[in-house]
MDTraj code that builds the backbone (N, CA, C; nanometers):
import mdtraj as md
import numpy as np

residues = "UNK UNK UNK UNK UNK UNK UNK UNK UNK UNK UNK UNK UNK UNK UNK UNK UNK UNK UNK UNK UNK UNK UNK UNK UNK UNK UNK UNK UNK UNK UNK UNK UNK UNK UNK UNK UNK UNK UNK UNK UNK UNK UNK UNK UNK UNK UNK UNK UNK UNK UNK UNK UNK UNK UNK UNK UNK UNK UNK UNK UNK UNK UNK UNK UNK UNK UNK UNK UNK UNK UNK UNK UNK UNK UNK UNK UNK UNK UNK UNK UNK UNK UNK UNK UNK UNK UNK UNK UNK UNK UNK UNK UNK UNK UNK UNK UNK UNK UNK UNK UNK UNK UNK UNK UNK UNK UNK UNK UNK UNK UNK UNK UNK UNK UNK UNK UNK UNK UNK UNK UNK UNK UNK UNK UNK UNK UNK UNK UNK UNK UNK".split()
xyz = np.array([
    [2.0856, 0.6060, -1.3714],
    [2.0004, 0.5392, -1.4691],
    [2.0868, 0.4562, -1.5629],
    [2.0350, 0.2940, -1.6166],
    [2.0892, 0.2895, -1.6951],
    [2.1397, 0.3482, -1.7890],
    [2.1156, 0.4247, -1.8680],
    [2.1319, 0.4577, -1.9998],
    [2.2565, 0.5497, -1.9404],
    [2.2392, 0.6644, -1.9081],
    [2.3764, 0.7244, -1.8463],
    [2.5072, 0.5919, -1.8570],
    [2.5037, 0.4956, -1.7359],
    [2.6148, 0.4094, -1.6848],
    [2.5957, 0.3238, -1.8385],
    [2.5129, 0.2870, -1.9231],
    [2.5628, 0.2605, -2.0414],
    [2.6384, 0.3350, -2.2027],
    [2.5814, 0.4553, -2.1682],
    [2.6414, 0.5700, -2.2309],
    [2.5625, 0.5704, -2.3432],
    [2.4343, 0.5714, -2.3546],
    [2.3130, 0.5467, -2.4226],
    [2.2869, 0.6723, -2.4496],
    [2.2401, 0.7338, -2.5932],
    [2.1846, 0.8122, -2.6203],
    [2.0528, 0.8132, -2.7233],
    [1.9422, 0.8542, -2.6804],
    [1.8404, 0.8061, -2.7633],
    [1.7980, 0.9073, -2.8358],
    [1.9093, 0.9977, -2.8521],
    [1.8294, 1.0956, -2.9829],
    [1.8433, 1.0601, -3.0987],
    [1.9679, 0.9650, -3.0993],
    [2.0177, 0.9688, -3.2692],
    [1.8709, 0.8744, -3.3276],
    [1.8190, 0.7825, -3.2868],
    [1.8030, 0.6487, -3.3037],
    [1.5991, 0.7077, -3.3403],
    [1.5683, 0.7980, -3.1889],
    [1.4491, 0.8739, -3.1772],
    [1.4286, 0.9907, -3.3201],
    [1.5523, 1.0752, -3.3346],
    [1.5220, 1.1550, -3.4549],
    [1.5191, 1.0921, -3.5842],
    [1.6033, 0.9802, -3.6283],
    [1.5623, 0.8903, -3.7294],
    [1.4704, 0.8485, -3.7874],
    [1.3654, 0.7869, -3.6656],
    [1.2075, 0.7150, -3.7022],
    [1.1360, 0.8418, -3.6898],
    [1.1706, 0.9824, -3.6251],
    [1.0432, 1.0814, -3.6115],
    [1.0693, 1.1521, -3.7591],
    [1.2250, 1.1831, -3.8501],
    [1.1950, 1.2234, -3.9449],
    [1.1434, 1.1277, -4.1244],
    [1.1406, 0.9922, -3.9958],
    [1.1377, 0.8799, -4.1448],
    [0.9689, 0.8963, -4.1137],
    [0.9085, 0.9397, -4.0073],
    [0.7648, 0.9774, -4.0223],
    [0.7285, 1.0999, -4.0735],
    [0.8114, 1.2257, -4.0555],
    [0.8030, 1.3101, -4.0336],
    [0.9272, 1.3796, -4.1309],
    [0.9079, 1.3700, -4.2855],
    [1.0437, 1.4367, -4.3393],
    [1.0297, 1.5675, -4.3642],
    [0.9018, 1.6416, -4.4025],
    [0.9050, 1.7806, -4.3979],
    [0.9353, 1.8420, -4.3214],
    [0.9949, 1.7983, -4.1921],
    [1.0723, 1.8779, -4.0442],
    [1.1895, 1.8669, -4.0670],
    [1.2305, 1.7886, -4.0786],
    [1.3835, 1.7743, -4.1271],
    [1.4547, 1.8796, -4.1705],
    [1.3924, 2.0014, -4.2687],
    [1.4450, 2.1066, -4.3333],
    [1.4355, 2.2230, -4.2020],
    [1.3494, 2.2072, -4.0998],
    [1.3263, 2.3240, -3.9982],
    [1.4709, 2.2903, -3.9327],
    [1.4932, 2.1852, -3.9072],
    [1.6242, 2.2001, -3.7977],
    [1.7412, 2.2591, -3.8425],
    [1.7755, 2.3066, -3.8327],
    [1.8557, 2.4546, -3.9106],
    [2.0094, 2.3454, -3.8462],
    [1.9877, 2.3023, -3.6943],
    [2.1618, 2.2358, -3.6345],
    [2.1015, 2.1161, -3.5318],
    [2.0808, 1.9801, -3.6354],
    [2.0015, 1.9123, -3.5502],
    [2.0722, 1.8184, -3.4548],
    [2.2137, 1.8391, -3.4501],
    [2.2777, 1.8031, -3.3335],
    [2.2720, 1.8783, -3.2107],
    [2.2444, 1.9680, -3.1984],
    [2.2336, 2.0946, -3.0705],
    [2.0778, 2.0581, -3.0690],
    [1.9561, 2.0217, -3.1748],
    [1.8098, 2.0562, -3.1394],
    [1.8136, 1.9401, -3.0078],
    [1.8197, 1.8256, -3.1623],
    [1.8103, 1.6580, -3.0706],
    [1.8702, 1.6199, -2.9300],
    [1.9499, 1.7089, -2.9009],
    [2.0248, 1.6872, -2.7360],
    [1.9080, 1.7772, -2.6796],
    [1.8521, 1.8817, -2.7132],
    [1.7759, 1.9771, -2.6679],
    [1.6673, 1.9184, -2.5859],
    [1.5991, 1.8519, -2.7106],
    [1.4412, 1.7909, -2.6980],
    [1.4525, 1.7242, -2.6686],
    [1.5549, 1.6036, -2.6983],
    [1.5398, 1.5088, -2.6154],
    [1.5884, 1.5157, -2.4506],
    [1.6734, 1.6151, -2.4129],
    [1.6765, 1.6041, -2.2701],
    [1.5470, 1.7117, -2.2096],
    [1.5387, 1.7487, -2.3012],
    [1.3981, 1.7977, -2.2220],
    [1.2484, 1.7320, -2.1956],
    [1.2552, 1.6631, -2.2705],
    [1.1264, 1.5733, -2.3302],
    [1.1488, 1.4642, -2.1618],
    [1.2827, 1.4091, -2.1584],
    [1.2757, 1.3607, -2.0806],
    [1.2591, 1.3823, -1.9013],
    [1.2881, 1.5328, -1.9263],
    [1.2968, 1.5502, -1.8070],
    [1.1702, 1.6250, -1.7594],
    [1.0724, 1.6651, -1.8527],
    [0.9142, 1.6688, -1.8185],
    [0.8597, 1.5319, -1.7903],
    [0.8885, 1.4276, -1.8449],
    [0.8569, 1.2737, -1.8158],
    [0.8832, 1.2656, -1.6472],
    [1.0244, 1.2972, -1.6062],
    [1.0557, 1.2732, -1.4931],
    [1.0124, 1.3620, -1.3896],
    [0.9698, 1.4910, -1.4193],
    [0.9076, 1.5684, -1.3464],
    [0.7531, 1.5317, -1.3491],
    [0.6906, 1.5036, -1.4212],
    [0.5827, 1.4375, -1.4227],
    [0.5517, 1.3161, -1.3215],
    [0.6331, 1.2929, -1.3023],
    [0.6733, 1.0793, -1.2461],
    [0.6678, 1.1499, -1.1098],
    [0.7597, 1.2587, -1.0469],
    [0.7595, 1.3123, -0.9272],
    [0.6594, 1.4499, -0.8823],
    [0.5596, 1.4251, -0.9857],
    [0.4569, 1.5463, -0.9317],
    [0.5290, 1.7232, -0.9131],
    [0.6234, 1.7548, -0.9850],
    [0.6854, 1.8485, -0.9820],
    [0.5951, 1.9516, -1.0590],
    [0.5492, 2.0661, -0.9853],
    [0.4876, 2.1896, -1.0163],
    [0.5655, 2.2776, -1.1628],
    [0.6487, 2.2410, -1.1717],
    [0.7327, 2.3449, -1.3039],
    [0.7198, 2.2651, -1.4266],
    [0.6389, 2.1666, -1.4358],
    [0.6047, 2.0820, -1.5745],
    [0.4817, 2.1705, -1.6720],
    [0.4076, 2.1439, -1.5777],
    [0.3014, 2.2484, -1.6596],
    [0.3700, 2.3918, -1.7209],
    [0.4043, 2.4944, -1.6276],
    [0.4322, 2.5629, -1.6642],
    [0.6022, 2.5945, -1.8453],
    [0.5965, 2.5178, -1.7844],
    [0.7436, 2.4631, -1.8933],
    [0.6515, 2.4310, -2.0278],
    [0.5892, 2.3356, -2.0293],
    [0.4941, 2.2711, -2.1207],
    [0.4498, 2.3712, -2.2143],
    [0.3961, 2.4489, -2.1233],
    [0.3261, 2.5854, -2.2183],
    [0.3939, 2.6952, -2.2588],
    [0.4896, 2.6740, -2.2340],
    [0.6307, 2.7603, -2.2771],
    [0.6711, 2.7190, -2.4041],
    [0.7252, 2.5590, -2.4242],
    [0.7471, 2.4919, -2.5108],
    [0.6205, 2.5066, -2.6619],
    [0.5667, 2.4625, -2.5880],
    [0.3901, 2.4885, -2.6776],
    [0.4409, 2.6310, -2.7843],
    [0.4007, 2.7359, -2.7205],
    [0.4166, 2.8621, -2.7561],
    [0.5631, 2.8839, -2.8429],
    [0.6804, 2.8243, -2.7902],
    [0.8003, 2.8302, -2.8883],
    [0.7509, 2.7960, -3.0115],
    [0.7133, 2.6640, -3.0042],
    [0.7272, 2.5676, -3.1074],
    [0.6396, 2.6423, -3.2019],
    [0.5214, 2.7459, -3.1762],
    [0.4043, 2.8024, -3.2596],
    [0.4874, 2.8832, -3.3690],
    [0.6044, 2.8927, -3.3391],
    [0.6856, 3.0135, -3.4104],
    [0.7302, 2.9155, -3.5834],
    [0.6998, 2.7343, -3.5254],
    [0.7503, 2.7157, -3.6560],
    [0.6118, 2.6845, -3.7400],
    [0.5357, 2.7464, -3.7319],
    [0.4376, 2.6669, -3.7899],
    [0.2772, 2.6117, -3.7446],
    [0.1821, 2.5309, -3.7853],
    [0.1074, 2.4836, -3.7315],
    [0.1687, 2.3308, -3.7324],
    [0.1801, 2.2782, -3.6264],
    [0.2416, 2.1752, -3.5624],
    [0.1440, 2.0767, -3.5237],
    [0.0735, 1.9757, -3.6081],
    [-0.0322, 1.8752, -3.5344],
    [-0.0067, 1.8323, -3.3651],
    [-0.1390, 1.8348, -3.3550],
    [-0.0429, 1.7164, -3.1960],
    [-0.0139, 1.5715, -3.2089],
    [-0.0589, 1.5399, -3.3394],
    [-0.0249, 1.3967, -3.3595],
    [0.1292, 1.3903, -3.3648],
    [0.1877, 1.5119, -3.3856],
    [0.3484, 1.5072, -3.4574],
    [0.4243, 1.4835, -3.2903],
    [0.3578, 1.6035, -3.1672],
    [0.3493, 1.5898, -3.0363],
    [0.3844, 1.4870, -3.0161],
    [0.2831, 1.3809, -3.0303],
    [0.2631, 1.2490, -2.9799],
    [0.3109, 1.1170, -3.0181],
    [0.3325, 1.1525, -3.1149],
    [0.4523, 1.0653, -3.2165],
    [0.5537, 1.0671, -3.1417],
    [0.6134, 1.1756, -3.1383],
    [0.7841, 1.2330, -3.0762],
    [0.7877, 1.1647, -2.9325],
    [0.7044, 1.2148, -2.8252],
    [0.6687, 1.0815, -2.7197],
    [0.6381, 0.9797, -2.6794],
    [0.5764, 0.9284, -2.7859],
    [0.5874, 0.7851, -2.7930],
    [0.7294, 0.7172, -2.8771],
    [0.7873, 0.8109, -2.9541],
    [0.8844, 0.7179, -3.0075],
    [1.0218, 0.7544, -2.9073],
    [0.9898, 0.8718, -2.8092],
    [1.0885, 0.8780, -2.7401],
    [1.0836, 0.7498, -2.6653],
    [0.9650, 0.7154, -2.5668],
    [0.9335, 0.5976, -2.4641],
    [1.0059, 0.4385, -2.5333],
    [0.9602, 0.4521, -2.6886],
    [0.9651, 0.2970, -2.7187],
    [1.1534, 0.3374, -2.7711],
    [1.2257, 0.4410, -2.7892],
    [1.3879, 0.4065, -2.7803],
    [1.4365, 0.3642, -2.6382],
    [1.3580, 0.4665, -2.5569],
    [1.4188, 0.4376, -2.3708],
    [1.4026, 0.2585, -2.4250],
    [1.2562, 0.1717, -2.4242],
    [1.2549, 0.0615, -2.4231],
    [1.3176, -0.0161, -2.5216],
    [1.3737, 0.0220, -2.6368],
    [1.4721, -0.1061, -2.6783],
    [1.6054, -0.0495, -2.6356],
    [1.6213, 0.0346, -2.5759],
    [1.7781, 0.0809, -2.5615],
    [1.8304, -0.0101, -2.4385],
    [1.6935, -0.0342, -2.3173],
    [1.7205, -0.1163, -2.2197],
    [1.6945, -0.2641, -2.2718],
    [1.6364, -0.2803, -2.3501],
    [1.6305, -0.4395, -2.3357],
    [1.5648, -0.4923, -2.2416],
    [1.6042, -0.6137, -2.2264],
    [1.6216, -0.6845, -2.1226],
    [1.5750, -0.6408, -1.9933],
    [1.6556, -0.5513, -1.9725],
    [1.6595, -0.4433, -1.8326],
    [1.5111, -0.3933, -1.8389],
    [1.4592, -0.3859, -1.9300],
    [1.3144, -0.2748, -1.9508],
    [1.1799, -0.3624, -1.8475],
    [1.1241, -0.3288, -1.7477],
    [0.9970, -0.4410, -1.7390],
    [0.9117, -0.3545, -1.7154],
    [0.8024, -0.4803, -1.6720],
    [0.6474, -0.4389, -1.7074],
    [0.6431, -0.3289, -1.6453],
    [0.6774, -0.3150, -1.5104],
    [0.6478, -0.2065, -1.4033],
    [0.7250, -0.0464, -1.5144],
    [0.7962, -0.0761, -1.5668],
    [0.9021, 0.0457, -1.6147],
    [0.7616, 0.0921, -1.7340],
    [0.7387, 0.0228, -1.8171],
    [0.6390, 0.0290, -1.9202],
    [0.4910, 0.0609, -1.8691],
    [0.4506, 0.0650, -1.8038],
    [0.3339, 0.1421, -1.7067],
    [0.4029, 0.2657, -1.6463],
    [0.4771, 0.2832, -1.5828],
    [0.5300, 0.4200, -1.5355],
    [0.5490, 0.4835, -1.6645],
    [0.6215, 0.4683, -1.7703],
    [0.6571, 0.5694, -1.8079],
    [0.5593, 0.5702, -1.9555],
    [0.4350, 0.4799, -1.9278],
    [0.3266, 0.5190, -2.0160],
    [0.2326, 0.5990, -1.9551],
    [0.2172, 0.5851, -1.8821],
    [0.1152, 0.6463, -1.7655],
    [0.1501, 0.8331, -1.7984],
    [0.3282, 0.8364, -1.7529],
    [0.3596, 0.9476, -1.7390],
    [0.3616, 1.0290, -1.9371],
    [0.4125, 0.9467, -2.0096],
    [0.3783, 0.9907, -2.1351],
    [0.2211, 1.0073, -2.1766],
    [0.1544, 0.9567, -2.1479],
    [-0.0199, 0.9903, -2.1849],
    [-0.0184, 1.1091, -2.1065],
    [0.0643, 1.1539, -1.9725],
    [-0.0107, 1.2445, -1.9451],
    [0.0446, 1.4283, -1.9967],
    [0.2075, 1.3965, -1.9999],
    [0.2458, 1.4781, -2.0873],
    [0.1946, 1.5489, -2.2390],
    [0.1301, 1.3972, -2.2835],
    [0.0742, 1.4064, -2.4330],
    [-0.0846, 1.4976, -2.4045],
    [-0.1280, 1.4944, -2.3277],
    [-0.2512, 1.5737, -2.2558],
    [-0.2254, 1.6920, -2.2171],
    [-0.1128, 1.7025, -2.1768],
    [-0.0582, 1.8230, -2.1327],
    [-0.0361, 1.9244, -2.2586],
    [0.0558, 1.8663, -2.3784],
    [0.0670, 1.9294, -2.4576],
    [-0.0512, 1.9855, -2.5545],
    [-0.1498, 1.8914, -2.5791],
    [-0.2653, 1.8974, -2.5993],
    [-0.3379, 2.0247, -2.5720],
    [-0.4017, 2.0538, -2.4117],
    [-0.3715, 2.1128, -2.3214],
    [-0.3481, 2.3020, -2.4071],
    [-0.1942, 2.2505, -2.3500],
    [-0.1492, 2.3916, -2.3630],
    [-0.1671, 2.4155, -2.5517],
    [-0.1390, 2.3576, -2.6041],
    [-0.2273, 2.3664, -2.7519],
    [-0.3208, 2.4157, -2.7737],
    [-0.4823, 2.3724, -2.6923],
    [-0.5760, 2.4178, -2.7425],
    [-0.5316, 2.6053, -2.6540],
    [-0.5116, 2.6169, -2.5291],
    [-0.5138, 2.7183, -2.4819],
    [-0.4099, 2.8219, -2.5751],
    [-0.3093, 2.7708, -2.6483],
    [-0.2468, 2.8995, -2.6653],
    [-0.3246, 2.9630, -2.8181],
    [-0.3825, 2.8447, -2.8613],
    [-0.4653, 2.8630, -2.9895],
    [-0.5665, 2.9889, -2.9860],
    [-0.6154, 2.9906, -2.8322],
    [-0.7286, 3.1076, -2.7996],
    [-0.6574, 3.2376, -2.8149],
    [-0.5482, 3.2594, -2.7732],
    [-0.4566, 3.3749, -2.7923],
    [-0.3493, 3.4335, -2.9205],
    [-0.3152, 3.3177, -2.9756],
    [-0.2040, 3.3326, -3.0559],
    [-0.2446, 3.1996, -3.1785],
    [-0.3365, 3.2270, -3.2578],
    [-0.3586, 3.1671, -3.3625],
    [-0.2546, 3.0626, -3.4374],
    [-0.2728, 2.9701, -3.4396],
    [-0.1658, 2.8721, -3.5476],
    [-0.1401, 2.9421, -3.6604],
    [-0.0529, 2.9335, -3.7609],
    [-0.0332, 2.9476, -3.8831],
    [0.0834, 2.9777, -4.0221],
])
top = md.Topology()
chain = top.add_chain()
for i, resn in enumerate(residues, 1):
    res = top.add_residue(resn, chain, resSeq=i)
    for name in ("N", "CA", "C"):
        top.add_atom(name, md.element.get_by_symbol(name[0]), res)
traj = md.Trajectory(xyz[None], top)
């Protein structure tokens, strides 16, 4: 992938605009150099398992879901924020390189992640209350 052979990393750039939306999180990340490599290679690699129909997305998803309940009640707008601002760093990080076809794939595959999380949201809500 580009970004690899360019030596691109889109957490620094992604956690920036999610805590300049989002500054009351900022204090949860206890070591946000270890989180931001975290989420963001994970974030991406449900995207890519998504893209290839891979069976261990879902299940992962709702794993994640359920962690994350431990900090809090967590909107899904905050969800959906974080994936979309992951998608639009992939796209200025490529530039140029980025096209239409790339921007349908990996919107397609982010709406459906963002459903996913959704998803496992409302379900873990039935069991394990927000709060």
């Amino acid at each position: 992938m580009l970004l690899a052979e360019r030596d691109i990393e889109l957490r620094h750039g992604l956690y920036e605009r999610f805590f300049a939306c989002f500054p009351e999180r900022r204090a949860e990340f206890l070591c946000p150099e270890a989180t931001s490599v975290r989420m963001t290679d994970e974030t991406l690699q449900l995207l890519y398992g998504l893209a290839g129909g891979e069976k261990w997305v879902w299940p992962l998803v709702a794993e994640l879901v359920a962690t994350h309940q431990a900090y809090g009640a967590l909107p899904l707008a905050e969800f959906d924020a974080f994936v979309d601002m992951l998608v639009e760093e992939l796209e200025a990080a490529l530039g140029a390189d980025w096209t239409g076809d790339q921007a349908d794939a990996w919107g397609e595959q982010s709406e459906a992640l963002k459903t996913m999380i959704g998803k496992a949201q409302a379900e873990w809500d039935l069991v394990l209350p927000r709060g």
